[in-house]
N, CA, C and O atoms as CSV, one atom per row, in Angstrom:
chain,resi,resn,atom,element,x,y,z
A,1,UNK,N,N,0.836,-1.183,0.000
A,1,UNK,CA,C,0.000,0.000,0.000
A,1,UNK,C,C,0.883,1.248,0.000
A,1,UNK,O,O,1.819,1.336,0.794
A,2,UNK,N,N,0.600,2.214,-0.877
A,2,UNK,CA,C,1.533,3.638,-0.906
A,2,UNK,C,C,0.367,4.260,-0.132
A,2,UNK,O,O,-0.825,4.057,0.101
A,3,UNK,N,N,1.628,5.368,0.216
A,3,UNK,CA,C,1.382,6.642,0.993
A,3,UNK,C,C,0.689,7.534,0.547
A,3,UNK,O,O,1.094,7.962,-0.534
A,4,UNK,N,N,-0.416,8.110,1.033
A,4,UNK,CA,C,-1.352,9.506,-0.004
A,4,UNK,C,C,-0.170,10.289,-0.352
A,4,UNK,O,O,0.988,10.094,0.016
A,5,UNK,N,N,-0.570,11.086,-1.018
A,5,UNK,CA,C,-0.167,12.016,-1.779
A,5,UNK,C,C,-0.890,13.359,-0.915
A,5,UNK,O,O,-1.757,13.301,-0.044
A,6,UNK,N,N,-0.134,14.694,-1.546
A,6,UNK,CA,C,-0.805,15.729,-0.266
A,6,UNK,C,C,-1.989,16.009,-0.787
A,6,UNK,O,O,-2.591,16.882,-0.162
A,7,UNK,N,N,-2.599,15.530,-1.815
A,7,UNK,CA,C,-4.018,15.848,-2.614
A,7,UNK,C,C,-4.811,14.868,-2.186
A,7,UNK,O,O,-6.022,15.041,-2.323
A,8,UNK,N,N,-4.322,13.604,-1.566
A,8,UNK,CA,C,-5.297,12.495,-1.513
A,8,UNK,C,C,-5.453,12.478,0.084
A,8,UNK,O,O,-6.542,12.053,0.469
A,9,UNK,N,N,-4.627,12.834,0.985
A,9,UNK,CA,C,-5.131,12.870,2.579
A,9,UNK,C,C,-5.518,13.586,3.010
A,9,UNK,O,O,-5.271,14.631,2.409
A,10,UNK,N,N,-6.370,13.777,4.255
A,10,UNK,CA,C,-6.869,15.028,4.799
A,10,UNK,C,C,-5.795,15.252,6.007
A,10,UNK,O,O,-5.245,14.346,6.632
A,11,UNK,N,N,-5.660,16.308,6.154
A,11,UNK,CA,C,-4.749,17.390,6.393
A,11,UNK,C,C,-5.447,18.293,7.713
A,11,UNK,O,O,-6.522,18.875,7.569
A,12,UNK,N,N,-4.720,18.315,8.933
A,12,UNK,CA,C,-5.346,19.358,10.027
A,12,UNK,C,C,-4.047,19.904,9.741
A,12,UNK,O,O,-2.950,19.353,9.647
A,13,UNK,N,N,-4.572,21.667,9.567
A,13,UNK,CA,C,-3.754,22.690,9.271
A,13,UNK,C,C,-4.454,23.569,10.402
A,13,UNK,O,O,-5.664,23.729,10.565
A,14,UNK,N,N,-3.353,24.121,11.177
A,14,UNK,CA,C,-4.081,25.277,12.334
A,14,UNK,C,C,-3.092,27.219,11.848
A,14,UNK,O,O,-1.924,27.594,11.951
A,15,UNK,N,N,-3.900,27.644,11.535
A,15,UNK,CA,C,-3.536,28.970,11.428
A,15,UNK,C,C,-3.611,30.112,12.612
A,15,UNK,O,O,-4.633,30.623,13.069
A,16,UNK,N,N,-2.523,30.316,12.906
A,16,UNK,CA,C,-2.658,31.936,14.126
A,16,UNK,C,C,-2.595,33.265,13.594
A,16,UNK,O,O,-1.582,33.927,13.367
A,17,UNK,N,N,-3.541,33.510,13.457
A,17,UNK,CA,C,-3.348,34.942,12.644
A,17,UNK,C,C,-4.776,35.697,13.266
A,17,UNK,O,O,-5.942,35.325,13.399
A,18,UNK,N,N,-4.046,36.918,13.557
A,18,UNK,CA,C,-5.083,38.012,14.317
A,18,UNK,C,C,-5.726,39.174,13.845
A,18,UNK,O,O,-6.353,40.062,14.422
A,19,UNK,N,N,-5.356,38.917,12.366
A,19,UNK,CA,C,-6.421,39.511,11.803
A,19,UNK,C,C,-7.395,39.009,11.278
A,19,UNK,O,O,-6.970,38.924,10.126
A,20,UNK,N,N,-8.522,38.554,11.245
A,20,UNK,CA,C,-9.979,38.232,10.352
A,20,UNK,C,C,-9.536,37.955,8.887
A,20,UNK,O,O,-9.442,36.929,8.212
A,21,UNK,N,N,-9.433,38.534,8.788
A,21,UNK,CA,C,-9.581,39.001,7.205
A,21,UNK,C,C,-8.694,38.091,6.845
A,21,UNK,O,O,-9.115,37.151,6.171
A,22,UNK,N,N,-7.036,38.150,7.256
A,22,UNK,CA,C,-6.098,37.766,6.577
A,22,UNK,C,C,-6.081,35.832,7.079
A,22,UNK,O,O,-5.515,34.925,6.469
A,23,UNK,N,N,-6.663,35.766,7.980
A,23,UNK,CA,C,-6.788,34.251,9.058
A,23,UNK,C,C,-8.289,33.433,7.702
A,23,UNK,O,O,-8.323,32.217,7.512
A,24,UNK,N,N,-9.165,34.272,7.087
A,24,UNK,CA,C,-10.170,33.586,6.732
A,24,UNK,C,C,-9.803,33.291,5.370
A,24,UNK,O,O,-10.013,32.190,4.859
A,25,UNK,N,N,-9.010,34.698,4.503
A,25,UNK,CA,C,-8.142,34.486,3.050
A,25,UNK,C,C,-6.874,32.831,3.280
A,25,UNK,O,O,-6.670,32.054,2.347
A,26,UNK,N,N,-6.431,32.718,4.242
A,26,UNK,CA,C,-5.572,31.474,4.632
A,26,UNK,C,C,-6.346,30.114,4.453
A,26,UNK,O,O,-6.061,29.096,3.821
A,27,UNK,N,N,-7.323,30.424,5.159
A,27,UNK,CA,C,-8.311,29.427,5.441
A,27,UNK,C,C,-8.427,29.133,4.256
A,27,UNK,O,O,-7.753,28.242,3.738
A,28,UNK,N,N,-9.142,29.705,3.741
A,28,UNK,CA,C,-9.721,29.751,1.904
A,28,UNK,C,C,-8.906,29.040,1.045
A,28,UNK,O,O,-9.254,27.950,0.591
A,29,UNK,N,N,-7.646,29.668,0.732
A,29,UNK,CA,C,-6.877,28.922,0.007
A,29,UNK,C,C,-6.203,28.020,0.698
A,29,UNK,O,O,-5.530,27.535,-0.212
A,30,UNK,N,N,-5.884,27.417,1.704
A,30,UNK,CA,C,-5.350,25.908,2.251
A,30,UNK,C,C,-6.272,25.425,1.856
A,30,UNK,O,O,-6.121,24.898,0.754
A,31,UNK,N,N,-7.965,25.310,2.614
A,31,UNK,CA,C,-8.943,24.388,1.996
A,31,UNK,C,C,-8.988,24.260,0.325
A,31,UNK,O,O,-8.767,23.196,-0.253
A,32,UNK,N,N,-9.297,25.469,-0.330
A,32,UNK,CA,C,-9.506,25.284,-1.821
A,32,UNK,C,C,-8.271,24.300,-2.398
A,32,UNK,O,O,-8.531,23.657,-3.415
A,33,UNK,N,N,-6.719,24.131,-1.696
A,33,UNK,CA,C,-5.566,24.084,-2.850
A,33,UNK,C,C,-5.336,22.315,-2.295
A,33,UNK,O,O,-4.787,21.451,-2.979
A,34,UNK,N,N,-5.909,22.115,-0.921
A,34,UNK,CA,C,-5.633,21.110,-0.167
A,34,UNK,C,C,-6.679,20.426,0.513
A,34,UNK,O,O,-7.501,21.058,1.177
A,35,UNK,N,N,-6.728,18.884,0.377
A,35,UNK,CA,C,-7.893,18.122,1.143
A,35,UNK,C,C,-7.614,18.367,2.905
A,35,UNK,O,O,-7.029,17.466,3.506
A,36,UNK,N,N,-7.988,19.415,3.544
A,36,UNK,CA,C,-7.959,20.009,4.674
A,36,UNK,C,C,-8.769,20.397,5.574
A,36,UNK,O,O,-9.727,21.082,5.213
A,37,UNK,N,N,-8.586,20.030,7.121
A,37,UNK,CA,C,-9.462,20.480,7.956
A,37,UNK,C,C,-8.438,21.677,8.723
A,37,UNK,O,O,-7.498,21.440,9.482
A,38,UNK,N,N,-9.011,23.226,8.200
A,38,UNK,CA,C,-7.887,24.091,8.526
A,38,UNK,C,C,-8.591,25.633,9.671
A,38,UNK,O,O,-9.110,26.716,9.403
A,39,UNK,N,N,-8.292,25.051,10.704
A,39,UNK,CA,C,-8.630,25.790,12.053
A,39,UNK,C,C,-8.045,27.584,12.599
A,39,UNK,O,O,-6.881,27.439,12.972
A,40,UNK,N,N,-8.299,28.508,12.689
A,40,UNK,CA,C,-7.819,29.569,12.804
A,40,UNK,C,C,-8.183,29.657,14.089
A,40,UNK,O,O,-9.138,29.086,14.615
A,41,UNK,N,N,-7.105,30.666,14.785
A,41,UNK,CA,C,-6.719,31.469,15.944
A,41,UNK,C,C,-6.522,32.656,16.064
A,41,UNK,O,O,-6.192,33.281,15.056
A,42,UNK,N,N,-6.656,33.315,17.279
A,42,UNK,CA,C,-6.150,34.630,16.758
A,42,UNK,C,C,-5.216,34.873,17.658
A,42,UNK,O,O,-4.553,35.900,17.513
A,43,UNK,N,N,-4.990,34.132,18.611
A,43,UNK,CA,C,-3.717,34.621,20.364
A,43,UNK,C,C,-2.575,33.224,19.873
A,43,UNK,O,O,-2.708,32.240,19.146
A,44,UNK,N,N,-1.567,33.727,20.626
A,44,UNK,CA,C,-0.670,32.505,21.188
A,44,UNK,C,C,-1.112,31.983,21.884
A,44,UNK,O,O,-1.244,30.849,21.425
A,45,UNK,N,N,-1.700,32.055,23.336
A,45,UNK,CA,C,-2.643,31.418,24.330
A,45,UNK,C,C,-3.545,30.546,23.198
A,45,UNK,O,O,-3.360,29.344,23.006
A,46,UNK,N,N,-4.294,31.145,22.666
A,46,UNK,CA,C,-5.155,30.007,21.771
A,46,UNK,C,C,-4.658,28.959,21.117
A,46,UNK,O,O,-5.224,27.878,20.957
A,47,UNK,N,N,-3.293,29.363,20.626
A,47,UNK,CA,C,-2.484,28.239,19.885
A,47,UNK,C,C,-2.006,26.920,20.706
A,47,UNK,O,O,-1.840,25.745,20.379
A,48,UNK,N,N,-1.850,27.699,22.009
A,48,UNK,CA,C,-1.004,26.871,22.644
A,48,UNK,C,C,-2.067,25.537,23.527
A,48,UNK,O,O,-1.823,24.392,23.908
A,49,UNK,N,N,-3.136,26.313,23.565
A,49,UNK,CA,C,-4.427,25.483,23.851
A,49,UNK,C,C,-5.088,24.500,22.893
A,49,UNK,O,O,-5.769,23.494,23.088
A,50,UNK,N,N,-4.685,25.089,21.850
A,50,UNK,CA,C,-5.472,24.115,20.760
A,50,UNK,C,C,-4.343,22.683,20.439
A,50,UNK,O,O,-4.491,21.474,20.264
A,51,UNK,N,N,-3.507,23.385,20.474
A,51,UNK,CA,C,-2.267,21.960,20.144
A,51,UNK,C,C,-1.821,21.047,21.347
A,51,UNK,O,O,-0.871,20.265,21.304
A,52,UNK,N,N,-2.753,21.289,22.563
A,52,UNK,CA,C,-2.886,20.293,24.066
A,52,UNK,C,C,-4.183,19.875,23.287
A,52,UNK,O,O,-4.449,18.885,23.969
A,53,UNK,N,N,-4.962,19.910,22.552
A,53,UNK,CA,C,-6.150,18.599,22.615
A,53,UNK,C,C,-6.193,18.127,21.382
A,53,UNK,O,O,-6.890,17.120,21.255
A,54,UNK,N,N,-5.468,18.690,20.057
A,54,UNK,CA,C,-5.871,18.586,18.669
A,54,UNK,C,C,-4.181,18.042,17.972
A,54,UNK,O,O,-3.203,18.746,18.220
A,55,UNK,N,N,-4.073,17.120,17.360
A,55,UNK,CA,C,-2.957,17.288,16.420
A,55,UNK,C,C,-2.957,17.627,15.389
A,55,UNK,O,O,-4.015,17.424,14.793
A,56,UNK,N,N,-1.937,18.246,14.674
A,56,UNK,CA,C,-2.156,19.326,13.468
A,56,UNK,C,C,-0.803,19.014,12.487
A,56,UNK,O,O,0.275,19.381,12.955
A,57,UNK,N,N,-0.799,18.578,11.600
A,57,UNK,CA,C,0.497,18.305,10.264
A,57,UNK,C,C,1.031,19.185,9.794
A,57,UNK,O,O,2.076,18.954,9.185
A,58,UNK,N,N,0.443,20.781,9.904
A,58,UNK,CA,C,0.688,22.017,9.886
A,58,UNK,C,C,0.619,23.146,10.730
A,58,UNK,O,O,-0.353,23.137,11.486
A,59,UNK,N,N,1.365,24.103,10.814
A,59,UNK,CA,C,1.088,25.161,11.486
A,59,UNK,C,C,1.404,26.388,11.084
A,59,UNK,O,O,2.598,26.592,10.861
A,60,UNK,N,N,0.340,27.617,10.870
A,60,UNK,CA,C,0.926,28.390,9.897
A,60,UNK,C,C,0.698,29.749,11.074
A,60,UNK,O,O,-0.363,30.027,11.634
A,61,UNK,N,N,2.343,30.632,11.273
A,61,UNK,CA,C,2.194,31.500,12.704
A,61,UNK,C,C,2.138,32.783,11.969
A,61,UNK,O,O,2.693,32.771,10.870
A,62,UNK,N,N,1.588,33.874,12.345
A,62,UNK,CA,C,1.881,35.392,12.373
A,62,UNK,C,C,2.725,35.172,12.983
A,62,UNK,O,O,2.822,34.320,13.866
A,63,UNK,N,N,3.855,36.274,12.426
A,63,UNK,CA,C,4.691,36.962,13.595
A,63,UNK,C,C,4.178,37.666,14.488
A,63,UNK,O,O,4.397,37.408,15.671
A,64,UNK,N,N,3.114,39.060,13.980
A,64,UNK,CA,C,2.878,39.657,15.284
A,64,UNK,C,C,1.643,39.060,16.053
A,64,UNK,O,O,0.986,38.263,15.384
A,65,UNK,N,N,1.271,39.262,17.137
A,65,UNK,CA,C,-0.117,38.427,17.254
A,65,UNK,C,C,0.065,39.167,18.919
A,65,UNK,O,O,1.097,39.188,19.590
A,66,UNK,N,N,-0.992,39.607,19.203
A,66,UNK,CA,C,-1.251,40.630,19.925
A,66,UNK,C,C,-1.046,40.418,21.410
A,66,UNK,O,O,-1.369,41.233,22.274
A,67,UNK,N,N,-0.262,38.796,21.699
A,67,UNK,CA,C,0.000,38.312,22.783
A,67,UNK,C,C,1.193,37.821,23.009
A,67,UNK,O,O,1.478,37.092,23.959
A,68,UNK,N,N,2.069,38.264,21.996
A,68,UNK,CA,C,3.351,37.326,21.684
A,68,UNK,C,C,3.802,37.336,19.979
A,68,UNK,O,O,3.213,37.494,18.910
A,69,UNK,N,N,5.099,37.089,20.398
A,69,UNK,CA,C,5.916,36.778,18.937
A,69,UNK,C,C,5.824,35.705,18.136
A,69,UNK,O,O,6.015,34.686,18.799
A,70,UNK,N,N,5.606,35.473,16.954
A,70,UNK,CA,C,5.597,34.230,16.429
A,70,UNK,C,C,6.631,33.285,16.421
A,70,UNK,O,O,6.472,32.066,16.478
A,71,UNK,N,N,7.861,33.981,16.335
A,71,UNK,CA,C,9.129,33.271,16.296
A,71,UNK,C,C,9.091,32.592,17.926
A,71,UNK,O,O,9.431,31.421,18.094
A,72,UNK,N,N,8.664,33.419,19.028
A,72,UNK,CA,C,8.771,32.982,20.636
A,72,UNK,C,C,7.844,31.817,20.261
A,72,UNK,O,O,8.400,30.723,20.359
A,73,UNK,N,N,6.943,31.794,19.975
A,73,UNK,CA,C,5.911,30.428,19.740
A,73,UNK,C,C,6.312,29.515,19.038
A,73,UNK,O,O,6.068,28.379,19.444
A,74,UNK,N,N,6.772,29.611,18.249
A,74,UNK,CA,C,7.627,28.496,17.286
A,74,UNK,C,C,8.263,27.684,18.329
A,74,UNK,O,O,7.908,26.553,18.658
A,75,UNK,N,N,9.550,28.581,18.979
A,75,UNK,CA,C,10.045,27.655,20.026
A,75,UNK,C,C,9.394,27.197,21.392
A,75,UNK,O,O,9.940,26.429,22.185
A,76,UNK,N,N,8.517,27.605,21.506
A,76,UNK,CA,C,7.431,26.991,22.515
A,76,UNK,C,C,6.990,25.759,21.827
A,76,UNK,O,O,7.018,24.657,22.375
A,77,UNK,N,N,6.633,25.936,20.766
A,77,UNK,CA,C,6.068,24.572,20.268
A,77,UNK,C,C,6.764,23.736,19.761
A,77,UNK,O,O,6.241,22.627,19.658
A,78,UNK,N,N,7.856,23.857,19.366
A,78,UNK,CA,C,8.782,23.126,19.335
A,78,UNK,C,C,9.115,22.411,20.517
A,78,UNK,O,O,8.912,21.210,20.696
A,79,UNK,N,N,9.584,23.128,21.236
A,79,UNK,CA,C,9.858,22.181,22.886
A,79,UNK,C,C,8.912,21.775,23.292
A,79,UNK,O,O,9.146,21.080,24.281
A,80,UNK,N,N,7.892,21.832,23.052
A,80,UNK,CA,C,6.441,20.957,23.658
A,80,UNK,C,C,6.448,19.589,23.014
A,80,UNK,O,O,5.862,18.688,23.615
A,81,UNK,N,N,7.268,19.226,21.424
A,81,UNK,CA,C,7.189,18.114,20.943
A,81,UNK,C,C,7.209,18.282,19.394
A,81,UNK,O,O,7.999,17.790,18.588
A,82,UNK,N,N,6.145,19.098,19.180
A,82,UNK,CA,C,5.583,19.416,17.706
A,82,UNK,C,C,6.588,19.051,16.978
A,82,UNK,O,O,7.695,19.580,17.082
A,83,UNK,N,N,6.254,17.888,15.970
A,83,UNK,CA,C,7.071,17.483,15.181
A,83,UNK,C,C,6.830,18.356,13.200
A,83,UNK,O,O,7.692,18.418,12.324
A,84,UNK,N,N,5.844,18.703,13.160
A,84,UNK,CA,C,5.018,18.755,12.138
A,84,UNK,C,C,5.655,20.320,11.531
A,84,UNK,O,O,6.202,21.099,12.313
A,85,UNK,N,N,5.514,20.608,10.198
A,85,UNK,CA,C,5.412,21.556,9.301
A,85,UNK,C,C,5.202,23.087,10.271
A,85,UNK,O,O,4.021,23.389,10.443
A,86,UNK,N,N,6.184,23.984,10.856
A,86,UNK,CA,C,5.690,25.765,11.056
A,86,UNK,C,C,6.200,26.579,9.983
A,86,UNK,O,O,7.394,26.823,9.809
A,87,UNK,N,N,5.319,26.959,9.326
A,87,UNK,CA,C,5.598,28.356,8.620
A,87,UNK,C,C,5.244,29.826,9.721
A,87,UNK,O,O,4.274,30.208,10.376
A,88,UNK,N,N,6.553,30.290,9.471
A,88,UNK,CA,C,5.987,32.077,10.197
A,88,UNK,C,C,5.594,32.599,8.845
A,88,UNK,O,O,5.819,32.242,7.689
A,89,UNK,N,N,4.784,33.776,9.530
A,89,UNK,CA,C,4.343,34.407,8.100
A,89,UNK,C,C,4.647,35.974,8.533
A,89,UNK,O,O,4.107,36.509,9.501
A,90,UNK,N,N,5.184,36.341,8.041
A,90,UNK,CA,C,5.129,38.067,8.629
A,90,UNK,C,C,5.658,39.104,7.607
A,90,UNK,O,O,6.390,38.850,6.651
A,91,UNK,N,N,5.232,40.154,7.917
A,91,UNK,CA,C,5.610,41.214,7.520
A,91,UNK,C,C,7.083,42.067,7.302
A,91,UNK,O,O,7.609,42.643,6.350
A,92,UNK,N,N,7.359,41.873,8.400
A,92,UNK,CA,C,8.880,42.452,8.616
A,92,UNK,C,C,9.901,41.755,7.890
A,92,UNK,O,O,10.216,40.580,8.077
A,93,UNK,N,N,10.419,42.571,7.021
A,93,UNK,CA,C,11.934,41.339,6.318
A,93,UNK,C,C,12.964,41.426,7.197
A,93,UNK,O,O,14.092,41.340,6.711
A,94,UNK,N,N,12.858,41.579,8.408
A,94,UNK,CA,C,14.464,41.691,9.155
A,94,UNK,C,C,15.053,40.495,9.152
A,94,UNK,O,O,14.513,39.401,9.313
A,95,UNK,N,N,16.611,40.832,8.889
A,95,UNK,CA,C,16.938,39.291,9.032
A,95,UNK,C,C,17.077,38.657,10.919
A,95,UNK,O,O,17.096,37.455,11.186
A,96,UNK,N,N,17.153,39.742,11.965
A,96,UNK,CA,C,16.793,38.963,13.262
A,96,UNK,C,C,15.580,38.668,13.298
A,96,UNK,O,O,15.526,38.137,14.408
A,97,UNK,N,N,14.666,38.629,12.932
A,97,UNK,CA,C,13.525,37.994,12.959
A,97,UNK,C,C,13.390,37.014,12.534
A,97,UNK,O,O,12.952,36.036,13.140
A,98,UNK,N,N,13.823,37.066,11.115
A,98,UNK,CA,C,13.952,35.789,10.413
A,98,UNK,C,C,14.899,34.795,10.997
A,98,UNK,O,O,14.273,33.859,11.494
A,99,UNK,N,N,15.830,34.709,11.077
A,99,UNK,CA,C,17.007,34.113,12.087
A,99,UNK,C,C,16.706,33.296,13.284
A,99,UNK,O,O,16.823,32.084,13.462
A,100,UNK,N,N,16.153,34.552,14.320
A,100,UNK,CA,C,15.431,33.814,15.013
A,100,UNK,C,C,13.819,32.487,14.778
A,100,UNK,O,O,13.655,31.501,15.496
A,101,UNK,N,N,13.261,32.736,14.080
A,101,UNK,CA,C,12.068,32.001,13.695
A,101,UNK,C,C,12.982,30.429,13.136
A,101,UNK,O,O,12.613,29.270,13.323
A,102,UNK,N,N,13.982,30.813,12.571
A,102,UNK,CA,C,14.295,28.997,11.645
A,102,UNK,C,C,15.165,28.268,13.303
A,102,UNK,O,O,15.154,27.181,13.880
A,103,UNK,N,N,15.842,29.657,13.529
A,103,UNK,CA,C,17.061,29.171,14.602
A,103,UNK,C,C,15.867,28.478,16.151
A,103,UNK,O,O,16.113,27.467,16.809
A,104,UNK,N,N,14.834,29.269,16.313
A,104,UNK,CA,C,13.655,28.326,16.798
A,104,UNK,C,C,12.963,27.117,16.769
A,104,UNK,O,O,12.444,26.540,17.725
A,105,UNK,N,N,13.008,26.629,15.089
A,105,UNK,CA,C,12.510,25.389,14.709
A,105,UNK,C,C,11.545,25.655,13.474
A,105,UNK,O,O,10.911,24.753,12.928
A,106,UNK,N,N,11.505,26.859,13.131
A,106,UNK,CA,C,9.949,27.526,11.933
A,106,UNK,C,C,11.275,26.466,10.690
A,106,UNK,O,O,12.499,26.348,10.618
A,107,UNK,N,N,10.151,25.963,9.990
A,107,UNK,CA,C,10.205,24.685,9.482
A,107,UNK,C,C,10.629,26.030,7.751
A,107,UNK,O,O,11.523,25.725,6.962
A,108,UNK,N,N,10.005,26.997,7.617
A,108,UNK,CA,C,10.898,28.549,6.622
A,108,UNK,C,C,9.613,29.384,6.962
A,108,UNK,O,O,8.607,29.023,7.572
A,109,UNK,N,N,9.865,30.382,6.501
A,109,UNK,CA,C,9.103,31.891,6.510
A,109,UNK,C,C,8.716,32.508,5.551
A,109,UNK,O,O,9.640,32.625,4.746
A,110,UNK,N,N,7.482,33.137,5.095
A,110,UNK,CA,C,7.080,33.836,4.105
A,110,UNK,C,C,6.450,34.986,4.101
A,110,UNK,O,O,5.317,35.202,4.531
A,111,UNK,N,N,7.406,35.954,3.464
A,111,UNK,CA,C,6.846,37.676,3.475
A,111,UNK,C,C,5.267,37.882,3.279
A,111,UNK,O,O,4.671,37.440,2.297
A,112,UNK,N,N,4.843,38.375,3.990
A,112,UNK,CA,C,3.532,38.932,3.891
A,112,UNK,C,C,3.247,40.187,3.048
A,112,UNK,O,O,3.143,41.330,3.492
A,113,UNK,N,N,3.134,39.794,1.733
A,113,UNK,CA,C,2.726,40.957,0.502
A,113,UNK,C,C,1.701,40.165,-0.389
A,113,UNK,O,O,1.334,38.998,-0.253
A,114,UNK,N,N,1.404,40.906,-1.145
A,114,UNK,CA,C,0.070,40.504,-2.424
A,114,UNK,C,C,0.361,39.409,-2.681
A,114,UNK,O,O,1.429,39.129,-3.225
A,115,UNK,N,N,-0.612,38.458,-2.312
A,115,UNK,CA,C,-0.442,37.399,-2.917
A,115,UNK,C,C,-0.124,36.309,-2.316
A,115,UNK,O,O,-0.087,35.273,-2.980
A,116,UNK,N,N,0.181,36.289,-0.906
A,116,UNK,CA,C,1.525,35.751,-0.073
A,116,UNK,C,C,0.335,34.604,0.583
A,116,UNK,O,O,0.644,33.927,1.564
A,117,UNK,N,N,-0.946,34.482,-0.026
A,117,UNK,CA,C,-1.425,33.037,0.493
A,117,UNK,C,C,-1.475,32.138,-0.401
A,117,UNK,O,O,-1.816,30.982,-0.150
A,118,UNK,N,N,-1.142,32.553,-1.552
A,118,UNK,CA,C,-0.970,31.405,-2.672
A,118,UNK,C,C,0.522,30.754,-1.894
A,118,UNK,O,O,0.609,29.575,-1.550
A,119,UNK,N,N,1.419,31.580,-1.746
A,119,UNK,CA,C,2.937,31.056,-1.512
A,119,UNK,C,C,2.886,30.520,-0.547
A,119,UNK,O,O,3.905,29.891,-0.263
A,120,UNK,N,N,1.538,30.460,0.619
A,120,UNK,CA,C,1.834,29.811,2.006
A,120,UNK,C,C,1.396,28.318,1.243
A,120,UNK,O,O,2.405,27.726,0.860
A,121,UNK,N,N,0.558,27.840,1.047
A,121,UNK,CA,C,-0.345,26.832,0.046
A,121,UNK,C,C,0.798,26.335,-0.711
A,121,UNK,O,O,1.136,25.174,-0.480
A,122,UNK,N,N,1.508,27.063,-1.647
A,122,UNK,CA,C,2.691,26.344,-2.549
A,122,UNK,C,C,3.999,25.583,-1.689
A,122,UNK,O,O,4.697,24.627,-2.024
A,123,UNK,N,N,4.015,26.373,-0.526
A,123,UNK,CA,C,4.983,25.932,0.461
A,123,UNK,C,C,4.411,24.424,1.061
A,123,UNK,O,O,4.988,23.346,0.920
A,124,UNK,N,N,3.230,24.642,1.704
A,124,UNK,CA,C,2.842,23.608,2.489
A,124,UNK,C,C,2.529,22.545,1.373
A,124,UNK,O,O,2.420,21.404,1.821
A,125,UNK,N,N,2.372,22.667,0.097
A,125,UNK,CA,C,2.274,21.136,-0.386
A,125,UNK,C,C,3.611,20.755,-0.908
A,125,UNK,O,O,3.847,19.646,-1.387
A,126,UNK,N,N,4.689,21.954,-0.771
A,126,UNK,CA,C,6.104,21.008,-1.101
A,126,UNK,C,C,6.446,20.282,-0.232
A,126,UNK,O,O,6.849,19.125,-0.353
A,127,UNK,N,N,6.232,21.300,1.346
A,127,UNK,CA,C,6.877,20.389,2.607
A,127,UNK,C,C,6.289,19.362,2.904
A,127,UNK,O,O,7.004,18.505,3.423
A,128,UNK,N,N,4.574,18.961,2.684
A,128,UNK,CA,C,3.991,17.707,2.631
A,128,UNK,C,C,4.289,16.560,1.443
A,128,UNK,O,O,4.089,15.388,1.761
A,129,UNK,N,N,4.589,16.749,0.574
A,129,UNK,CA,C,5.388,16.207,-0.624
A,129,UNK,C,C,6.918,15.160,-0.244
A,129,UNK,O,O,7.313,14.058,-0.624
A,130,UNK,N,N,7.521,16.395,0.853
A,130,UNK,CA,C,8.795,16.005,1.139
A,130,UNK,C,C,8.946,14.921,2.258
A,130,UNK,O,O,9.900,14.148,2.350
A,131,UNK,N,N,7.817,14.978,3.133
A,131,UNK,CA,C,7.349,14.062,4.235
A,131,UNK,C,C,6.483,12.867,4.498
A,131,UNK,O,O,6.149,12.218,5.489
A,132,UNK,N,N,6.227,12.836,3.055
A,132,UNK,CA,C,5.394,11.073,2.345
A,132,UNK,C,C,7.011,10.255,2.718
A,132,UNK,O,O,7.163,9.055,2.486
């Protein structure tokens, strides 16, 4: 028996993102691009609650999030166990930000400009691709 393919399994994808708008556009295209059950947040507290009762193959972080850093959460969840796929997603191109987020465990990172949920979607079915 082979392994699904990232088109043929279903997929828990959890998104932290504190804005509406930009957390429901995520939503949208993970479900539309991927067979997915894909959950949004808007706190670190929420994240950190949801991944004590739920397991998730993905995790897609804001950097900013109105309770905490994304990169600080990365390594929170990392040391909790989380074996699975983190993308940060943020705004800021600094490279200490960035630095910190991979040097944490963020699995890579993607600039937040026009367009930048197609590239979260193109990302997450390479890194699921790479993990069959």
């Amino acid at each position: 028996m082979t392994e699904p393919t990232p088109e043929e399994k279903e997929w828990n994808v959890l998104v932290v993102e504190d804005n509406p708008d930009h957390g429901w556009m995520l939503q949208k295209t993970i479900s539309t691009g991927l067979p997915a059950n894909v959950k949004v947040v808007r706190t670190a507290r929420e994240a950190k609650a949801e991944i004590e009762t739920e397991e998730y193959d993905v995790m897609v972080l804001d950097n900013r999030l109105p309770d905490g850093e994304g990169a600080r959460l990365v390594d929170e969840i990392r040391k909790s166990g989380y074996k699975g796929i983190l993308l940060l997603v943020t705004a800021q191109a600094s490279e200490e930000v960035l630095s910190v987020a991979l040097e944490a465990g963020a699995t890579d990172y993607i600039l937040k400009s026009r367009g930048y949920q197609d590239r979260v979607l193109e990302e997450i079915l390479e890194r699921l691709g790479e993990t069959r």
